[in-house]
SEFIRO-331906 format. One record per residue (C-alpha): residue in one letter; x, y, z. Coordinates in steps of 0.5 Angstrom, whole numbers, always signed. Layout:
<sites>
<site r="a" x="X" y="Y" z="Z"/>
...
</sites>
This chain:
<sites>
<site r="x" x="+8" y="+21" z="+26"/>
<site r="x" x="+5" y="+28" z="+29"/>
<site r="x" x="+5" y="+32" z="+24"/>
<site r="x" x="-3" y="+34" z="+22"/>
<site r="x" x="-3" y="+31" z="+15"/>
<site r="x" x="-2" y="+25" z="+19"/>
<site r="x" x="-6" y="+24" z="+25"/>
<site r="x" x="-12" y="+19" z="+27"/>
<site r="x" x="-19" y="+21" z="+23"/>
<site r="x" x="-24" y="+17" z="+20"/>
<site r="x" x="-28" y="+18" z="+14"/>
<site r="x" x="-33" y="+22" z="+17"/>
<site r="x" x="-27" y="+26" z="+19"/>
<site r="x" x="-26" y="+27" z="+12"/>
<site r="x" x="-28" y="+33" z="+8"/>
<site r="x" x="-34" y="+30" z="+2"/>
<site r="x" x="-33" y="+32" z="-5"/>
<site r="x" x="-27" y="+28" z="-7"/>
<site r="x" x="-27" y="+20" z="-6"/>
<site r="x" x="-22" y="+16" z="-9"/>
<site r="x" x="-22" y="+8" z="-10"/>
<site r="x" x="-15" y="+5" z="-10"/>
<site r="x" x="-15" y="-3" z="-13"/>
<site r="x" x="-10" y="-7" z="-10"/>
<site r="x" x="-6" y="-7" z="-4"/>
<site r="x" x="+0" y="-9" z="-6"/>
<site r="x" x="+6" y="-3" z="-4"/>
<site r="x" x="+4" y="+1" z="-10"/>
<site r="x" x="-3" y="+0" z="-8"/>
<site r="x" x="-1" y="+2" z="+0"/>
<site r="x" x="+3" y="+9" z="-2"/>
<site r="x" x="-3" y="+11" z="-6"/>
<site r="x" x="-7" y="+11" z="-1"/>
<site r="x" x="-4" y="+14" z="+4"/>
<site r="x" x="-1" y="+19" z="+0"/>
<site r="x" x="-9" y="+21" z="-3"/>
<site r="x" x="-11" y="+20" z="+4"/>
<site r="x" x="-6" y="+26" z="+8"/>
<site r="x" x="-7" y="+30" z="+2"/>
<site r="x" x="-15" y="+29" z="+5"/>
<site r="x" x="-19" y="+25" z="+1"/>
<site r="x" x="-23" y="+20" z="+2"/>
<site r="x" x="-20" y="+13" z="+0"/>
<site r="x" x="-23" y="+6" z="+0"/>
<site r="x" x="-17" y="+1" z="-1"/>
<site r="x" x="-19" y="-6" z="-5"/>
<site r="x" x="-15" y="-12" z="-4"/>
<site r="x" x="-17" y="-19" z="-8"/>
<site r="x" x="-13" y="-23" z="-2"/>
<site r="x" x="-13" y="-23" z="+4"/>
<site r="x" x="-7" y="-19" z="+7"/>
<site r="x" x="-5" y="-13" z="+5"/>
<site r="x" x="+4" y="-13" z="+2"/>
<site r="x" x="+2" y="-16" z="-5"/>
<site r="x" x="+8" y="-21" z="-8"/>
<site r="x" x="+12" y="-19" z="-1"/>
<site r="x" x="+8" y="-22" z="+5"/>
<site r="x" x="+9" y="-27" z="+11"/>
<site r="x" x="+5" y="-34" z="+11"/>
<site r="x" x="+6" y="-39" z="+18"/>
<site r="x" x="+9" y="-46" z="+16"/>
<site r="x" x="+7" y="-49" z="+24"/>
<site r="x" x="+11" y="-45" z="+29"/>
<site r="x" x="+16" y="-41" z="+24"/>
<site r="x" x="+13" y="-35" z="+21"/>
<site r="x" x="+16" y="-34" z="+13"/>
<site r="x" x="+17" y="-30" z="+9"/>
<site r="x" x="+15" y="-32" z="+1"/>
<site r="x" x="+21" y="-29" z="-2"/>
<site r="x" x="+28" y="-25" z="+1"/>
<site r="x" x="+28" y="-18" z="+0"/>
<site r="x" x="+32" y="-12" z="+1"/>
<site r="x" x="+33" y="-6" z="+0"/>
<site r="x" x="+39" y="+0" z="-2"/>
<site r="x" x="+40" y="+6" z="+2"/>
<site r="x" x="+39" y="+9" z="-5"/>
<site r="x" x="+32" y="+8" z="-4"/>
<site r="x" x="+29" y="+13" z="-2"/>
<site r="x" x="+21" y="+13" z="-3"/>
<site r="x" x="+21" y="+5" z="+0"/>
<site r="x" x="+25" y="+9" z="+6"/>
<site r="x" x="+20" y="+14" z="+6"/>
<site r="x" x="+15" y="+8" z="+6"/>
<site r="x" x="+17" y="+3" z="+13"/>
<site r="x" x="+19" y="+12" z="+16"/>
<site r="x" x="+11" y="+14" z="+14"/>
<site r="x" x="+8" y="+6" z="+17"/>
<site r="x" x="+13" y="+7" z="+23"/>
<site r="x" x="+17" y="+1" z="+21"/>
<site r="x" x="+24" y="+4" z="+20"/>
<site r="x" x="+27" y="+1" z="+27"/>
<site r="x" x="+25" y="-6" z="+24"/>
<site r="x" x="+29" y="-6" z="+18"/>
<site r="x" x="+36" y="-3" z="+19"/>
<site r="x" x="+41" y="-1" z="+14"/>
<site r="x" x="+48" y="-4" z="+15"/>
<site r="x" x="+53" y="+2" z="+18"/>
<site r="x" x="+57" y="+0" z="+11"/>
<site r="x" x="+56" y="-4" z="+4"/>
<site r="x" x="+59" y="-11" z="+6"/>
<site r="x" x="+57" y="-17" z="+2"/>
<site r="x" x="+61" y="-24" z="+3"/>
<site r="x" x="+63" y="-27" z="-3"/>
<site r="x" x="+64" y="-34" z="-3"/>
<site r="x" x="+67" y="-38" z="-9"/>
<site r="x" x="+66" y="-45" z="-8"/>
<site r="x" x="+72" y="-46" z="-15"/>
<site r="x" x="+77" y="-44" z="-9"/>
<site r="x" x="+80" y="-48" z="-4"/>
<site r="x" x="+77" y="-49" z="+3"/>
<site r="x" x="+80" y="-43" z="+7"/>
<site r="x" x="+81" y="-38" z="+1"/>
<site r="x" x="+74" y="-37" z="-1"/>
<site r="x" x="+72" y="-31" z="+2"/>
<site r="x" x="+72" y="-25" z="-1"/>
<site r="x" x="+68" y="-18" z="+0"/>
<site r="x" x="+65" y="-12" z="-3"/>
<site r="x" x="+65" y="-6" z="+2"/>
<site r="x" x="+66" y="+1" z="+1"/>
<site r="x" x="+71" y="+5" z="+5"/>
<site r="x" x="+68" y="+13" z="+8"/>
<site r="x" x="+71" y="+16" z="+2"/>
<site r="x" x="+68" y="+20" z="-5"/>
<site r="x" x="+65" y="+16" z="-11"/>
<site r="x" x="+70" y="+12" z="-14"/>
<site r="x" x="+75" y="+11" z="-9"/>
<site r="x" x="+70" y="+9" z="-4"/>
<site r="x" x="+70" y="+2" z="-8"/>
<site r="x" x="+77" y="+3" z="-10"/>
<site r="x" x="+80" y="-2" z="-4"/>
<site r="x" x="+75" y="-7" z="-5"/>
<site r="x" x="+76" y="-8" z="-12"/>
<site r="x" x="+83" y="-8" z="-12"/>
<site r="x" x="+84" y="-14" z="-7"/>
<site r="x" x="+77" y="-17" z="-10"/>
<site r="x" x="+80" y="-24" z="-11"/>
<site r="x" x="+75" y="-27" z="-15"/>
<site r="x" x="+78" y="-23" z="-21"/>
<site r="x" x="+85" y="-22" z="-23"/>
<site r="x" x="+89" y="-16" z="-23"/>
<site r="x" x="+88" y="-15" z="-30"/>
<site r="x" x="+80" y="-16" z="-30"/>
<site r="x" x="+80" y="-11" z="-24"/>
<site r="x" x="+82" y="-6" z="-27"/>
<site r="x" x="+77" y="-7" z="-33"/>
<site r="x" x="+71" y="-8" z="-28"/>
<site r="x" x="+74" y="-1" z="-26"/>
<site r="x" x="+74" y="+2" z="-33"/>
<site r="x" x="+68" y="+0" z="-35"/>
<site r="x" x="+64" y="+3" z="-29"/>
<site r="x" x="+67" y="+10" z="-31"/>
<site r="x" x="+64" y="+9" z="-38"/>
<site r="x" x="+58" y="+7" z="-35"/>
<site r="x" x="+57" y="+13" z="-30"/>
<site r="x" x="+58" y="+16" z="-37"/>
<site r="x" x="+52" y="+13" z="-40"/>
<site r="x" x="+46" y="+18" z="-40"/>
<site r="x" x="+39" y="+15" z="-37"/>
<site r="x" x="+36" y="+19" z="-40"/>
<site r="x" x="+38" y="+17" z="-47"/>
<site r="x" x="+32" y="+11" z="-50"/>
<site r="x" x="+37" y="+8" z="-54"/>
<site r="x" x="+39" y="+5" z="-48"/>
<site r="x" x="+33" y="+1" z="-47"/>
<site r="x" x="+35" y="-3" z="-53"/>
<site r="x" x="+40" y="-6" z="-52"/>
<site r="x" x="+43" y="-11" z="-47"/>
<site r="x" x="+47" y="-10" z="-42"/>
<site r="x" x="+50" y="-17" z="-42"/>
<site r="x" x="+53" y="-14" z="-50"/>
<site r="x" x="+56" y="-8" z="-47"/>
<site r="x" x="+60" y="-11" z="-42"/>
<site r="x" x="+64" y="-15" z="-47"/>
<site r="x" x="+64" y="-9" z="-52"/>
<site r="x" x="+68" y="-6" z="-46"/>
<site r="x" x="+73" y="-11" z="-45"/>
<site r="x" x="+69" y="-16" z="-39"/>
<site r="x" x="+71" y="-23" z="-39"/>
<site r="x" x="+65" y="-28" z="-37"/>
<site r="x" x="+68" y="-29" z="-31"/>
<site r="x" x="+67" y="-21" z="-29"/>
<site r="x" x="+60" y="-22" z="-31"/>
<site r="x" x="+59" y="-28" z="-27"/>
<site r="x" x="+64" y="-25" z="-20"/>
<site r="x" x="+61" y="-19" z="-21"/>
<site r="x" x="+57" y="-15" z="-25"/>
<site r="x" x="+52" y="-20" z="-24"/>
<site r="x" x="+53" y="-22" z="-18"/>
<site r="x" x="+49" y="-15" z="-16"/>
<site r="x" x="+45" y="-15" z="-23"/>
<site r="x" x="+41" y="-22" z="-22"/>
<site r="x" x="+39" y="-20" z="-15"/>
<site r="x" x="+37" y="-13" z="-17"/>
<site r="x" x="+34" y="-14" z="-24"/>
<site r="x" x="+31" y="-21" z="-24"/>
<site r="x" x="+35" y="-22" z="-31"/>
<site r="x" x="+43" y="-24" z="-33"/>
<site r="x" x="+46" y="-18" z="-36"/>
<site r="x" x="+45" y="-22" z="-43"/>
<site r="x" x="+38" y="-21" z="-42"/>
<site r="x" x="+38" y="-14" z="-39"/>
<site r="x" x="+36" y="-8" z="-42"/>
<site r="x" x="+43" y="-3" z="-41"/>
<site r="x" x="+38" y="+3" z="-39"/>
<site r="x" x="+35" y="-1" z="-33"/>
<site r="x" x="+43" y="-4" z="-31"/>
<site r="x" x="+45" y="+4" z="-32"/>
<site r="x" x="+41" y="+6" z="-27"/>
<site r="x" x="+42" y="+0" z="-22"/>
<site r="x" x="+49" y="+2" z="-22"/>
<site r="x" x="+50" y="+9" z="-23"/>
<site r="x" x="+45" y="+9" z="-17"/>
<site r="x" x="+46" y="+4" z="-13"/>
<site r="x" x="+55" y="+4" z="-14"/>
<site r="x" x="+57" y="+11" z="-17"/>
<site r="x" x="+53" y="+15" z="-14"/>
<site r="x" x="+54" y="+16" z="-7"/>
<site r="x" x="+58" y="+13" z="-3"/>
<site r="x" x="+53" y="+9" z="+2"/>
<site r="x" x="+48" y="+8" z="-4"/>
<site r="x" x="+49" y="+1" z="-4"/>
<site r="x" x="+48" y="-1" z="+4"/>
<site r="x" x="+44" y="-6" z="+5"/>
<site r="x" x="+38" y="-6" z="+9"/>
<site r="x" x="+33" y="-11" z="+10"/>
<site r="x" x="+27" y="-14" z="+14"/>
<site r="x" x="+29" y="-17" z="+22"/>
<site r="x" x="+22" y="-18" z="+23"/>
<site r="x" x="+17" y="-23" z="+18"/>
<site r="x" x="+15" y="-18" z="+12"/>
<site r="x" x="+8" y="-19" z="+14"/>
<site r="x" x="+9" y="-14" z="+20"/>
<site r="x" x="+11" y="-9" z="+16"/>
<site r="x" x="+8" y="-9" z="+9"/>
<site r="x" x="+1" y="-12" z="+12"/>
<site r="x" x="-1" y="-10" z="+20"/>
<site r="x" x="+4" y="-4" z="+20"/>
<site r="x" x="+1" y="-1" z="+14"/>
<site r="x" x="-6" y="-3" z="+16"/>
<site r="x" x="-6" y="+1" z="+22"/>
<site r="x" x="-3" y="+7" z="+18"/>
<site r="x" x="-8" y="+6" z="+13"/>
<site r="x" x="-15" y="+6" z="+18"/>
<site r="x" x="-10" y="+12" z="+22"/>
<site r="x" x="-10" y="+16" z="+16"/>
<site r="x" x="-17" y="+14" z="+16"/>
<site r="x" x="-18" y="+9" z="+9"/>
<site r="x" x="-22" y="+5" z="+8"/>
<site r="x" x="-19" y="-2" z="+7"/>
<site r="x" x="-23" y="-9" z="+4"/>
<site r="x" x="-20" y="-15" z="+2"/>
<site r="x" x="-22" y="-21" z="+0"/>
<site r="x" x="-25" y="-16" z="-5"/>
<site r="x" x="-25" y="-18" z="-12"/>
<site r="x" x="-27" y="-11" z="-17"/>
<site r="x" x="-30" y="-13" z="-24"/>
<site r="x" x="-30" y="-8" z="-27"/>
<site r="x" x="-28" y="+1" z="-27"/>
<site r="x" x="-33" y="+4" z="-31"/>
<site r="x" x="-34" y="+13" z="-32"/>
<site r="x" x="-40" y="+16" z="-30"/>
<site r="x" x="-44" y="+21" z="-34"/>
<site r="x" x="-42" y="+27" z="-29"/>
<site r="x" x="-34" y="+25" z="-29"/>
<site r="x" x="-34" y="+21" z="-24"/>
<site r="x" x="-32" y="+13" z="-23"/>
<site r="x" x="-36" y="+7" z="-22"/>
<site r="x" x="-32" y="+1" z="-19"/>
<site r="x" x="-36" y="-6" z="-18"/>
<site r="x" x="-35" y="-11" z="-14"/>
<site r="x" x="-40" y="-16" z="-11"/>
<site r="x" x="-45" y="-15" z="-7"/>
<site r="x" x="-43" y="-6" z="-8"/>
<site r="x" x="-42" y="-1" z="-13"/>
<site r="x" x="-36" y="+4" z="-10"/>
<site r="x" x="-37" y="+11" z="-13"/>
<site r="x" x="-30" y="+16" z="-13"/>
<site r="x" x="-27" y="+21" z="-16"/>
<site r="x" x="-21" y="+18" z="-19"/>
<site r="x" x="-19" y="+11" z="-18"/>
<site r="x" x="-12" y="+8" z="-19"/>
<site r="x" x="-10" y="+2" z="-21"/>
<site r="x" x="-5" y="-2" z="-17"/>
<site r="x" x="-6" y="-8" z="-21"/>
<site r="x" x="+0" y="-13" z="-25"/>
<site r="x" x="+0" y="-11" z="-32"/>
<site r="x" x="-5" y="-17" z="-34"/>
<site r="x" x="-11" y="-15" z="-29"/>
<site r="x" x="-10" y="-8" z="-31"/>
<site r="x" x="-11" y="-10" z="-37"/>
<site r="x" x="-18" y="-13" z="-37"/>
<site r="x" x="-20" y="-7" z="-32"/>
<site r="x" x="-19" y="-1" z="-37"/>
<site r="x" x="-24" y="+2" z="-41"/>
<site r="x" x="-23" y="+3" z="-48"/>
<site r="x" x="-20" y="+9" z="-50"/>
<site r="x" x="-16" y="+9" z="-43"/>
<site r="x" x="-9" y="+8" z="-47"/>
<site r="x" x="-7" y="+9" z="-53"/>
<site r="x" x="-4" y="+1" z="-54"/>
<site r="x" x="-7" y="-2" z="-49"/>
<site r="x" x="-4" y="-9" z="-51"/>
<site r="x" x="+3" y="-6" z="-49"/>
<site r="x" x="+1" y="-9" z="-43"/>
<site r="x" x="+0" y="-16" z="-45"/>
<site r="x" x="+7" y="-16" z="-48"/>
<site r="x" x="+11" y="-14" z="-41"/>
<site r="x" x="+14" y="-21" z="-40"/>
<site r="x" x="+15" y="-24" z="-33"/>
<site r="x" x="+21" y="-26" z="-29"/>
<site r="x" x="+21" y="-32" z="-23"/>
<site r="x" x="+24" y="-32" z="-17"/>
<site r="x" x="+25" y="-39" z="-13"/>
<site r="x" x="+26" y="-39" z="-5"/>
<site r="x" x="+29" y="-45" z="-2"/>
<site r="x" x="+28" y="-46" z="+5"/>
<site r="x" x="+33" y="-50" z="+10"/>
<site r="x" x="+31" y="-51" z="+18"/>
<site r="x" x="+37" y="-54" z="+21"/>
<site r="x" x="+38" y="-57" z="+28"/>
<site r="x" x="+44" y="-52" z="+29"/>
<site r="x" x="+47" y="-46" z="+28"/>
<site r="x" x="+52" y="-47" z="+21"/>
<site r="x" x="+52" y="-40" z="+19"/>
<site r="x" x="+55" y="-34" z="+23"/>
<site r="x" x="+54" y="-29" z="+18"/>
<site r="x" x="+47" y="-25" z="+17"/>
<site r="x" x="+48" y="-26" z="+9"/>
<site r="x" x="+53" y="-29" z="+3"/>
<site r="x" x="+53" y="-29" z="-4"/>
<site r="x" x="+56" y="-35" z="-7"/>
<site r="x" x="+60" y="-37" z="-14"/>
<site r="x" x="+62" y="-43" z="-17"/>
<site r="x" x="+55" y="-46" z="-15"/>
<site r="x" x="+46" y="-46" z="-16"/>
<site r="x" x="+46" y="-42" z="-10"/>
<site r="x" x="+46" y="-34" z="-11"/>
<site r="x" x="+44" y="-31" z="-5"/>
<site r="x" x="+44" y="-33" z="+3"/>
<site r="x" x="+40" y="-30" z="+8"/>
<site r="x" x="+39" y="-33" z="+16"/>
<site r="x" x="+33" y="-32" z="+18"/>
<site r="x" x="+32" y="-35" z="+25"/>
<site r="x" x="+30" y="-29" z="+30"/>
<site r="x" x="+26" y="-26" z="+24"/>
<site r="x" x="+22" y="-33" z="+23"/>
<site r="x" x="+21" y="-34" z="+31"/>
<site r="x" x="+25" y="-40" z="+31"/>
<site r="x" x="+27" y="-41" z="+38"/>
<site r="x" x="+33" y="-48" z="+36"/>
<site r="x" x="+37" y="-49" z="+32"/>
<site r="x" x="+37" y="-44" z="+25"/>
<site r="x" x="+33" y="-42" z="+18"/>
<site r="x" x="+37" y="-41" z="+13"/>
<site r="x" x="+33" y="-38" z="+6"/>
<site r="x" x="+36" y="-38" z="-1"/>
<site r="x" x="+34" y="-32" z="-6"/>
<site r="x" x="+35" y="-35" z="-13"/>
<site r="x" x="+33" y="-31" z="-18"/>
<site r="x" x="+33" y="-31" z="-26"/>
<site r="x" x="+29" y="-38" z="-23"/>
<site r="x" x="+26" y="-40" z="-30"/>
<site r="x" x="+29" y="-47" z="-30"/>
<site r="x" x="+28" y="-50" z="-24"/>
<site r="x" x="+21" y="-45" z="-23"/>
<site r="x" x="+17" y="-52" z="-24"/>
<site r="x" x="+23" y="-57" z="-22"/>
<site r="x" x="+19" y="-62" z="-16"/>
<site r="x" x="+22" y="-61" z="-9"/>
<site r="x" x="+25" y="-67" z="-8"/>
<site r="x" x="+31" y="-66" z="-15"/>
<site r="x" x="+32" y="-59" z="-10"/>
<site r="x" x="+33" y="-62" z="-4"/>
<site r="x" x="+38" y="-66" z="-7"/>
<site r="x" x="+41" y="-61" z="-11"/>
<site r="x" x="+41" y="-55" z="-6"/>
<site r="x" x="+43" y="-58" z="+1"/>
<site r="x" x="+50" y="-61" z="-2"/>
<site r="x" x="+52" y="-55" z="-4"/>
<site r="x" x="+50" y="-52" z="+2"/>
<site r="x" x="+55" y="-57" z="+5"/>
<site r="x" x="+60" y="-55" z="+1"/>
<site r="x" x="+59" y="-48" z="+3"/>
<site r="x" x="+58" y="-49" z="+10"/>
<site r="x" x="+63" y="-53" z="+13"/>
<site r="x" x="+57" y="-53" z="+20"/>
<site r="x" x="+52" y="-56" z="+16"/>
<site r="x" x="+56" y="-62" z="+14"/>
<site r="x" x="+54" y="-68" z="+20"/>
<site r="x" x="+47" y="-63" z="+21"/>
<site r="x" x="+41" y="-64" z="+22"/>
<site r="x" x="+36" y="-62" z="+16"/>
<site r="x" x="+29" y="-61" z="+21"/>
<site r="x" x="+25" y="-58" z="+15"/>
<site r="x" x="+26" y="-56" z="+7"/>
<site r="x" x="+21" y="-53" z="+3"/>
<site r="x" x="+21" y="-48" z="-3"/>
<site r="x" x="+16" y="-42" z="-4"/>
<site r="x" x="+15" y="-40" z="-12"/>
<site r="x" x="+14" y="-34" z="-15"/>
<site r="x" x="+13" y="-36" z="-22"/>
<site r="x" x="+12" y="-28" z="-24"/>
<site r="x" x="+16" y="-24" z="-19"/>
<site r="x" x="+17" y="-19" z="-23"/>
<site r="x" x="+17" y="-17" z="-30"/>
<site r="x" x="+22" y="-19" z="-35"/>
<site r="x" x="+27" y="-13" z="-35"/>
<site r="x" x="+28" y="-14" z="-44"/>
<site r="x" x="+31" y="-10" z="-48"/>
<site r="x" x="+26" y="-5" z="-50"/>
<site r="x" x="+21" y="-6" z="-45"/>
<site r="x" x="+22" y="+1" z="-43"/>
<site r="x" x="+17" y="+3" z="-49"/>
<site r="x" x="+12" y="-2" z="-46"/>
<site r="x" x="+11" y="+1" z="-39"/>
<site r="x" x="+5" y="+7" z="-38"/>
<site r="x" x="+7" y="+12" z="-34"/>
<site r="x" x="+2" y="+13" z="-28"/>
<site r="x" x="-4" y="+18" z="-32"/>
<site r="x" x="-9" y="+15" z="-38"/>
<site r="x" x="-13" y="+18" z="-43"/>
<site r="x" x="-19" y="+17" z="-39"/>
<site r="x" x="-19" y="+23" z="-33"/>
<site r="x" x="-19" y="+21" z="-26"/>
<site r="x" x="-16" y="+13" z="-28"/>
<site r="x" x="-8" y="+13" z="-26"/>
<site r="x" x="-4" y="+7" z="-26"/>
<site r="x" x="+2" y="+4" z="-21"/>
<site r="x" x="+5" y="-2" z="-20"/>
<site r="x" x="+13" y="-3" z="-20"/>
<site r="x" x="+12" y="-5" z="-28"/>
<site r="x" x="+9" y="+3" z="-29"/>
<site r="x" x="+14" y="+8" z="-31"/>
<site r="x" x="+18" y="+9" z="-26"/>
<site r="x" x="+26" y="+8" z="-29"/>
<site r="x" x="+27" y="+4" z="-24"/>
<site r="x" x="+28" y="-5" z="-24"/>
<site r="x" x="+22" y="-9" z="-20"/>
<site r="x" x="+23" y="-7" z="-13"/>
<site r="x" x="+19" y="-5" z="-8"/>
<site r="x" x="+23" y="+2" z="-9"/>
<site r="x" x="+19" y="+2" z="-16"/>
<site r="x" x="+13" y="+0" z="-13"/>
<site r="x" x="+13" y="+6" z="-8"/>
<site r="x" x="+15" y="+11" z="-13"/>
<site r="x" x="+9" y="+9" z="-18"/>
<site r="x" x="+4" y="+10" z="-12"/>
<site r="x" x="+7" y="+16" z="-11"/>
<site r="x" x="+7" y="+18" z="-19"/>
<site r="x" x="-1" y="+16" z="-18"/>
<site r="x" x="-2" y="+20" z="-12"/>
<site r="x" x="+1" y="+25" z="-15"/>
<site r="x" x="-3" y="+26" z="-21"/>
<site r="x" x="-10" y="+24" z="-17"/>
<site r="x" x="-9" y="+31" z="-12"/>
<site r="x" x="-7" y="+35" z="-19"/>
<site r="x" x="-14" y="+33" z="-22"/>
<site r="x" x="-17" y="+34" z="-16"/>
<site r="x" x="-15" y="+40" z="-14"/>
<site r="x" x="-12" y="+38" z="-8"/>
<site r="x" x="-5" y="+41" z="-5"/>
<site r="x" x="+1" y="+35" z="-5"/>
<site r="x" x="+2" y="+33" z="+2"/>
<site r="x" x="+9" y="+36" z="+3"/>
<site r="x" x="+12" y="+29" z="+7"/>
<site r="x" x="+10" y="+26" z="+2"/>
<site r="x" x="+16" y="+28" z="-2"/>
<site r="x" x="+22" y="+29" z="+3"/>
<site r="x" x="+24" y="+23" z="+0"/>
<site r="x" x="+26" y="+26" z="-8"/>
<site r="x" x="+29" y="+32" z="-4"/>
<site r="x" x="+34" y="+27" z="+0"/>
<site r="x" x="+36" y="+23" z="-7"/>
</sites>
């Protein structure tokens, strides 16, 4: 990055008068403070861990570097791809050319399990069209529901709160599809993408899902995804940008409290130092936030307490062989839902790492690790004709027990938009109002949002890079 809001400062460097505490470093945490920091202002960043990238982060396990949970992302995600292009991450992360997802049907016979979604270089709907009509795993009648369906649903208007009162799982039935259309495809792409089945789903956030990510552009839907550990990019790349831009960064740093000060300005306490600033925002779960906002911040504070939370479970399998020849591969008819390999990514110099994202994960979050060996690793033989007879050299699980917030019926009314009642306290988080489910997408949308009514109270001009990303949408 060479442009001037971009290039190599200190605080020193920095015009004094406008100061900003960001508290947490988590993504939403990250863009804030780049964001506010190119705009000029001097910014220190707050983490309680000891790593920057929050709930998207690498850990070692000896000489494999993991990452706790898979994650992707959408062509359609323009702020999180304005994200890894600001931390000089785009290469590391590549989008496919064109939307290909395998499809395994494990209900099948061997040798007739494989079906694709892919789209063809055509407009919106025709692009799917194909795909969906030689889909095997729905019958000819079921397709041509699937296909009516999507048209009603590219009518729904998003902006519409009733929407976010209903479920999804309601809408589909009432629009004529089978449980075996929900299961083959609706939530194929919905349990990935929402952390919910379609019955436990707002219709407001499965709408936007779709109408973005299927019915909006023909290569919405591409998949892109980390060929490096997350840690590279979320962590070590975001903290050179980060001292770059001249942001002060402490973790291990736990804040206790955010008070006002007489004069307007904000106190933030941590051990040991009382930080002073301008405006500080928030970039914490709903609960931390919570028990951080001063009285009056709000208008119904305890909204936050009621944002419920979804698990994901992550089930980790080393083998003494090469059993997967494909990157990724979704699966029916079995537990297992989506499978990344993650060899090259990990470090793994012999044999191959296979990592399997299981969302929606609430009964078998707490299930001990030896009941999911004993369950997962069949299944994967059923798959996998390769791993029948192949050497398990490791298995383990990664938990994260509150992944995402629960994307409910009526949740929509629960999440604040990024300004407070208390002038120069913002909030971001993927949980804040953004319109979008908890992805990483949502968490640069939201430190975006902060940022954005940060520089308009203080007086700053909005750093035009920072919003390229809402014109390429």
């Amino acid at each position: 990055m060479t442009d001037g809001t971009r290039s190599e400062r200190t605080q020193d460097d920095i015009p004094s008068g406008r100061s900003a505490v960001v508290i947490g470093g988590g993504l939403a945490g990250i863009t804030a403070a780049l964001a506010l920091a190119d705009a000029g202002v001097r910014v220190t960043l707050l983490e309680g861990r000891p790593r920057l990238g929050g709930l998207a982060f690498s850990f070692q396990r000896g000489d494999l570097t993991v990452d706790n949970g898979q994650h992707v992302y959408l062509r359609c995600c323009t702020a999180y791809r304005w994200f890894l292009d600001r931390i000089e991450g785009t290469a590391l992360a590549p989008l496919q050319d064109r939307l290909d997802v395998p499809v395994l049907d494990l209900a099948k016979p061997e040798g007739r399990r494989l079906g694709r979604l892919r789209r063809d270089p055509l407009p919106v709907p025709l692009h799917l069209g194909r795909s969906l009509a030689a889909y095997p795993h729905l019958s000819l009648a079921e397709r041509a529901k699937v296909g009516r369906a999507a048209l009603a649903l590219k009518g729904l208007d998003l902006a519409d709160p009733s929407l976010d009162a209903q479920d999804f799982g309601s809408w589909l039935a009432a629009h004529g599809q089978s449980a075996r259309a929900v299961e083959a495809l609706w939530d194929l792409v919905g349990v990935a993408t929402l952390n919910a089945v379609a019955g436990d789903a707002s219709l407001g956030l499965a709408a936007m899902v779709f109408k973005t990510g299927l019915l909006s552009d023909p290569g919405a839907a591409d998949i892109g995804w980390a060929h490096v550990p997350l840690g590279e990019l979320h962590d070590r790349l975001a903290r050179k940008a980060l001292d770059s831009a001249g942001v002060r960064t402490e973790v291990r740093t736990r804040v206790t409290s955010v008070s006002t000060n007489e004069n307007g300005t904000w106190s933030v306490q941590v051990p040991g130092e009382t930080l002073m600033a301008d405006a500080v925002v928030l970039a914490v779960a709903p609960r931390e936030a919570y028990d951080l906002l001063p009285d009056g911040a709000l208008d119904a504070p305890g909204n936050l307490l009621e944002i419920g939370t979804a698990p994901i479970l992550n089930v980790h399998v080393v083998y003494d062989r090469t059993v997967l020849t494909k990157p990724f591969f979704a699966a029916l008819g079995t537990p297992v839902q989506w499978v990344f390999d993650r060899t090259h990514a990990s470090g793994l110099r012999e044999g191959q790492y296979l990592a399997l994202s299981q969302s929606a994960a609430q009964d078998e979050i707490d299930t001990p690790v030896a009941d999911l060996r004993g369950r997962y690793l069949p299944e994967l033989e059923r798959l996998l004709p390769g791993a029948r007879g192949a050497g398990v050299q490791d298995f383990f699980v990664t938990r994260e027990r509150t992944a995402t917030f629960a994307p409910t019926p009526g949740v929509g009314r629960l999440r604040p938009g990024a300004r407070t009642k208390a002038p120069g306290l913002y909030l971001a988080g993927a949980w804040t109002a953004t319109g979008w489910p908890a992805t990483m997408e949502s968490a640069v949308r939201s430190g975006v949002s902060a940022a954005d009514a940060a520089l308009s109270t203080l007086g700053r001009p909005r750093p035009r890079h920072l919003f390229e990303f809402e014109e390429a949408a």
